[in-house]
C-alpha positions, 0 to 999 in steps of 0.5 A: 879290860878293868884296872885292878884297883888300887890297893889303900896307901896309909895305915890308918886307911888300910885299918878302915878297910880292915874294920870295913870288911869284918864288919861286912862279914860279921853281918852276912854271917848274922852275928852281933857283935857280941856273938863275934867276939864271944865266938873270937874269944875277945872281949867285947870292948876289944871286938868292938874297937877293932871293928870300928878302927881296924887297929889292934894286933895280928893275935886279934885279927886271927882270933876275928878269923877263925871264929869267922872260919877264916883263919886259914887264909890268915895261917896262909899268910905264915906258911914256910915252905909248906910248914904252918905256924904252930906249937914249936914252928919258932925252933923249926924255922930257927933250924931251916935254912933260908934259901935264895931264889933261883936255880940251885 
């Protein structure tokens, strides 16, 4: 049996990763950058930054994601009991009660 392999320790390297794997996809899916940014809605300035570092702010990944259809495995991310985030998903969970786990 194969080790599962060790996830990266420091932010900076987990950003790599990031930058690494969207870089990756973009090239299977044969886009230029400026094609992926266009189609994320970023500017090209910012596309190309979080490409090359991973740095920027969840709003970018997601934008990354979806215009790579993707974006639901980030909404996966956020999903409350079944309920994704959204237009008035702030009230809806101020309003939801948290629940421990456990038998009850």
């Amino acid at each position: 049996m194969t080790a599962s392999p060790t996830p990266p320790t420091s932010q900076e390297t987990r950003q790599r990763l990031v930058a690494l794997r969207v870089r990756q996809f973009r090239a299977k899916l044969g886009l230029t950058q400026a094609a992926a940014a266009a189609s994320a809605g970023l500017p090209l300035r910012t596309y190309r930054r979080f490409e090359a570092s991973g740095r920027g702010n969840v709003g970018t990944l997601y934008a990354i994601a979806v215009a790579f259809g993707r974006g639901q495995m980030i909404e996966g991310v956020f999903t409350i009991w079944g309920d994704r985030v959204g237009p008035g998903s702030e009230a809806r969970a101020s309003q939801t009660p948290l629940r421990a786990a456990g038998p009850g």
